[in-house]
Residue, then its C-alpha position, 0 to 999 in steps of 0.5 A: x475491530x469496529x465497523x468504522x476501523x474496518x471501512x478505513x482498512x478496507x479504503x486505504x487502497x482507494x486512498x492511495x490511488x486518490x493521492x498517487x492520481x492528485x500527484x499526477x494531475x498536478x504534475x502534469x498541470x506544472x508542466x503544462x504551466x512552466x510550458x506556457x509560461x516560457x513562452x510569456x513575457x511575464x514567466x516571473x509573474x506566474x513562477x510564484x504559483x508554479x512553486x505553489x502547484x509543485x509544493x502541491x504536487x509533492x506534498x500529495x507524492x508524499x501522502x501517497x507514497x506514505x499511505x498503506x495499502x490494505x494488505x499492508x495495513x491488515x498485516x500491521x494490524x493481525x502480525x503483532x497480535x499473532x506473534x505476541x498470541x501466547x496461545x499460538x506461540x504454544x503449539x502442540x508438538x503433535x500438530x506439527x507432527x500430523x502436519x508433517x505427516x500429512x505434507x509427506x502423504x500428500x507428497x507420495x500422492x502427487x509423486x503417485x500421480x506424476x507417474 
């Protein structure tokens, strides 16, 4: 993964929180509008740009809703190399063994504990 991949990654929360704050703001700025212009006696005059600020509004609802989050796209990214990693699809049966012992050790130890 390159540096500049790895910026993008790391941004796509900010991202999204950009969108989902332009969706709000031009929403709220709609409202406002369609609010103000009822009270005009030009209301059709101005519908054609209230249109335009509701195609903006959802145009950014839907860049929002459609930008993963880092999370998100960390697990896109790292899942399919995992699962498709041959080296990890062949663990030793041992290590599952040790692992087991290890979670019952710990498990006695905690019991122990609680007493």
């Amino acid at each position: 993964m390159t540096g500049w991949q790895m910026y993008w990654l790391l941004m796509l929360d900010n991202i999204s929180v950009g969108f989902w704050t332009a969706t709000v703001t031009f929403l709220i700025c709609t409202i406002i509008k369609m609010v103000v212009n009822c009270a005009d006696s030009e209301f059709y005059e101005h519908i054609k740009l209230t249109f335009v600020m509701l195609a903006a509004t959802g145009f950014f609802w839907i860049f929002a809703m459609l930008t993963p989050t880092t999370k998100q796209m960390a697990a896109i990214i790292v899942v399919p190399q995992i699962v498709n990693n041959e080296d990890v699809q062949k663990l030793p049966a041992n290590l599952v063994e040790l692992a087991n012992e290890w979670v019952e050790t710990k498990t006695k130890e905690l019991k122990g504990e609680s007493k």
